[in-house]
C-alpha positions in Angstrom: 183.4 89.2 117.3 180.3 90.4 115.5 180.1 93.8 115.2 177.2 95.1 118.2 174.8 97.7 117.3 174.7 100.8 119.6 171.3 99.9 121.2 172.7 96.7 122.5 176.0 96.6 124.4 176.7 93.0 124.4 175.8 90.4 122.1 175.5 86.4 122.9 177.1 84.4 120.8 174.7 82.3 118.5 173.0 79.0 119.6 172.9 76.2 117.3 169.8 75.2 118.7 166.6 77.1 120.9 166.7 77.5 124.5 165.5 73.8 126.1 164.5 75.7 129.0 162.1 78.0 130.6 163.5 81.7 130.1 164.3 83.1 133.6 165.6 79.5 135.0 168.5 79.0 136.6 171.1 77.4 135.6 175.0 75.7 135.7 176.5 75.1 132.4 179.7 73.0 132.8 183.2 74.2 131.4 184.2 73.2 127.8 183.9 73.6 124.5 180.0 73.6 122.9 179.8 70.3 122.2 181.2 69.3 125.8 179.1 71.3 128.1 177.3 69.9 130.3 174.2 71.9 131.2 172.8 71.1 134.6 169.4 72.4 135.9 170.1 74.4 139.1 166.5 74.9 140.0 166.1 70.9 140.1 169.5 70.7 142.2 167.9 72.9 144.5 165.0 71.3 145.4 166.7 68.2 145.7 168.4 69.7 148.2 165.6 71.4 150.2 163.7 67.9 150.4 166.7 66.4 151.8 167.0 68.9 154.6 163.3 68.7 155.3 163.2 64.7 155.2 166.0 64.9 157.6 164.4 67.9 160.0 161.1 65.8 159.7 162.7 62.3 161.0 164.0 64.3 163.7 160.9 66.0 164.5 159.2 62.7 164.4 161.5 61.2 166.8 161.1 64.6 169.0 156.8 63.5 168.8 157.7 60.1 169.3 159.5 60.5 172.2 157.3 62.7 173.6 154.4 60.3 173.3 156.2 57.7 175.1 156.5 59.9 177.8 152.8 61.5 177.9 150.9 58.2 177.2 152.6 55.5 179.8 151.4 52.3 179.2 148.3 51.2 181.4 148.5 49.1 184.6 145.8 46.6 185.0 145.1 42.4 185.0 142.7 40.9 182.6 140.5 39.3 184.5 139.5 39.2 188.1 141.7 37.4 190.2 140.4 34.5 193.3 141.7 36.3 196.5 141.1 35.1 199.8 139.9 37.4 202.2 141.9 37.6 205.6 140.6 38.5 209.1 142.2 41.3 211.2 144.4 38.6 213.4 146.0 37.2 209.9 143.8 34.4 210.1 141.6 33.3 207.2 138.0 35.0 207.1 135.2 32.6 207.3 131.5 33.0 207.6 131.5 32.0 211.0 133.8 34.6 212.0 131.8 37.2 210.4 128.6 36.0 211.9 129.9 36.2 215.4 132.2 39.1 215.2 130.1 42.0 212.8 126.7 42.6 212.4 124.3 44.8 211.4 125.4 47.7 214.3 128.8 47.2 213.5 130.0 50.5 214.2 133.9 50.8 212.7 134.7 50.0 209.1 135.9 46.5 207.5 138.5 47.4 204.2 140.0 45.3 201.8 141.4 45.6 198.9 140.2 43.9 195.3 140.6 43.5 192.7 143.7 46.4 192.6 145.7 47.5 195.3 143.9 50.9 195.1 140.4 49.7 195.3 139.0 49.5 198.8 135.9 48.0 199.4 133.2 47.5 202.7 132.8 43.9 204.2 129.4 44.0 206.0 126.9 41.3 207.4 124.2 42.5 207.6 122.2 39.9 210.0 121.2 40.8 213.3 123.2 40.2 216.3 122.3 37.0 218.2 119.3 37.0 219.8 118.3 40.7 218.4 116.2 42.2 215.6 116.4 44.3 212.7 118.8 44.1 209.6 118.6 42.2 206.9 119.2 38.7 205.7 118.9 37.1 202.0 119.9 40.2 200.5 121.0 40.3 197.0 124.4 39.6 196.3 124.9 38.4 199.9 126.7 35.1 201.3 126.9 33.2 204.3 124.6 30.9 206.4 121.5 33.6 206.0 122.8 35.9 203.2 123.9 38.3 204.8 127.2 38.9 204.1 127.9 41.5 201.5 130.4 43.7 200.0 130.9 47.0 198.1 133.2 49.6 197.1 134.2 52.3 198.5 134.7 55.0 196.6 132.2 57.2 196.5 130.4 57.1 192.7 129.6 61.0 193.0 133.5 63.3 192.9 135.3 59.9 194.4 135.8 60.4 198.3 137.2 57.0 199.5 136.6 55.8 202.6 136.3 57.0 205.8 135.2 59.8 203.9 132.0 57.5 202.8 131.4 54.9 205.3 128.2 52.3 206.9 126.4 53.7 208.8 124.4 51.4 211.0 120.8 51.9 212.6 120.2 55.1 214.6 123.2 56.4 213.3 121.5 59.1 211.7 117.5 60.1 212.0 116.8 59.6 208.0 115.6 56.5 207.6 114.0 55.6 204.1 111.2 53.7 204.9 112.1 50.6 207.1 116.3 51.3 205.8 117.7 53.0 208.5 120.7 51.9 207.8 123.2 52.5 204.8 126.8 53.4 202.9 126.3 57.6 203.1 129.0 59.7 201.7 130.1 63.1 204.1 131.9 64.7 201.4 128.4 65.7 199.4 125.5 63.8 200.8 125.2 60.4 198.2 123.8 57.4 200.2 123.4 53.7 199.2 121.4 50.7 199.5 123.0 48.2 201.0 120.3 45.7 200.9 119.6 46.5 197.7 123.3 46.4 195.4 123.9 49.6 196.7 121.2 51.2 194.7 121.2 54.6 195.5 119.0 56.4 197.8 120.1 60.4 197.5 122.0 61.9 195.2 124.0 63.6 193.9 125.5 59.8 193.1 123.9 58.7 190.5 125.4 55.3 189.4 125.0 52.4 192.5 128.5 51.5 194.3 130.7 48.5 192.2 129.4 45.3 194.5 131.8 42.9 195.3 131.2 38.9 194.1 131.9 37.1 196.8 132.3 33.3 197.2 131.6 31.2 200.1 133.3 27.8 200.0 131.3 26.0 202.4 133.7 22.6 202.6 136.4 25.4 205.1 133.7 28.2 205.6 136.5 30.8 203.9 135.6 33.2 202.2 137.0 34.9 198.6 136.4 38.0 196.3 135.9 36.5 192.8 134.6 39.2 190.7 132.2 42.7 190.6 129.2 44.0 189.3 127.8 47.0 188.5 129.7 50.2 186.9 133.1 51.0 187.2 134.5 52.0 190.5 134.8 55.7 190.3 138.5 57.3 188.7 138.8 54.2 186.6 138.0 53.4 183.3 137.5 49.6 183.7 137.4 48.1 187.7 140.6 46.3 185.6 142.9 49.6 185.0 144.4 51.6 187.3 146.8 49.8 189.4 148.1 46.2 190.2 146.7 43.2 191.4 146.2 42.8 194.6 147.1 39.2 194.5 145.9 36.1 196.5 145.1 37.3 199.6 143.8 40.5 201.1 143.7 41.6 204.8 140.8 43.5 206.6 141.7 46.9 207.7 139.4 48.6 210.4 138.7 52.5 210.0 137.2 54.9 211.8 133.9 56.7 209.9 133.8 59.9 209.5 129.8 60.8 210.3 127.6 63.7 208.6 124.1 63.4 208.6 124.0 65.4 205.1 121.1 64.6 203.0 120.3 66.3 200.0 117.0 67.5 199.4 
């Protein structure tokens, strides 16, 4: 060994050639003679290393998200396209124009549901007409069916905070003292005071509604007198996105329901 000068107490042994690496870097040099050594970059092992842990901690944190999602974005109910469903009278039988003529009329007092075109959107029948041999109503409305247009239908779900029926219900003539000009009758909601044109696609009449009731399309096959929902106008029925999304179909048929309305004169100002 060389002989070390005081200042320095240890002395490397020459290199044959300069440092190939940054000064301060870590690293491995393999066992062996000078020539043999194999000199491996730690710093570079290291990293290796780190990027195979985090490639591994982010797969399982993208399968955590992943799985996650699944869970907090279930996939949406709904049809494509607005099913043909025959409507169906109280007694099971099927609903013709006829029976509606005879049986409800403008003063019908209780509430006809069904259901269309999902099995959580309920909807009003009405007619409208007269009864026999009376006054008063309204025939050839728009949207409306039946030997003199009278038959109509719309939903009901309120388009203000949503109250479903019998929270919003008909209400026919006299029920109430408000009358807007010759309508004294209409679809009024309890909850906060909305009311609706029913001769005129449920336009609305007072607030705080501000979009019309959804109107059902209804067809009237005049070869059997039956009658069918085939489609809806108008905006969304209130809670869904699309009329389309929310629920499932109702299918071929629906039955009317008969409720009792829940009555508040409430008109807002």
């Amino acid at each position: 060994m060389r002989d070390c000068p005081p200042i320095c107490p240890y002395l490397a042994p020459p290199r044959e050639s300069p440092l190939d690496f940054p000064i301060g870097q870590v690293r491995r040099v393999a066992p062996g003679d000078d020539a043999s050594r194999e000199e491996i970059d730690e710093t570079k092992r290291n990293v290796i290393k780190l990027l195979a842990v985090a490639g591994a901690v982010g797969a399982g944190a993208g399968g955590l998200v992943a799985g996650s999602l699944q869970y907090a974005q279930p996939p949406v109910v709904g049809i494509s396209s607005f099913p043909k469903t025959a409507l169906v009278d109280l007694d099971g039988s099927p609903l013709t124009a006829s029976k509606v003529m005879s049986e409800y009329n403008v003063t019908t007092s209780e509430l006809l549901i069904f259901y269309y075109p999902l099995r959580n959107e309920p909807n009003f029948l009405l007619n409208l007409a007269p009864p026999a041999g009376g006054s008063g109503g309204a025939t050839n409305v728009v949207g409306g069916i039946g030997p003199q247009g009278s038959i109509v239908a719309f939903s009901a779900i309120c388009q203000h905070l949503g109250c479903p029926a019998p929270a919003i219900s008909y209400y026919p003539p006299g029920t109430c003292s408000k009358s807007f000009g010759s309508k004294n009758f209409y679809i009024h909601c309890s909850c906060h005071g909305s009311t609706y044109d029913v001769t005129n696609g449920a336009a609305n009449l007072t607030g705080p509604a501000v979009l019309p009731l959804p109107q059902v399309t209804l067809y009237w096959d005049q070869s059997d007198d039956s009658i069918s929902a085939i489609g809806e106008t108008g905006p969304p029925v209130n809670g869904h996105f699309s009329t389309l999304t929310g629920d499932y179909s109702i299918g071929n048929t629906s039955q009317l329901t008969r409720e009792t309305p829940v009555i508040a004169c409430f008109f807002p100002s």
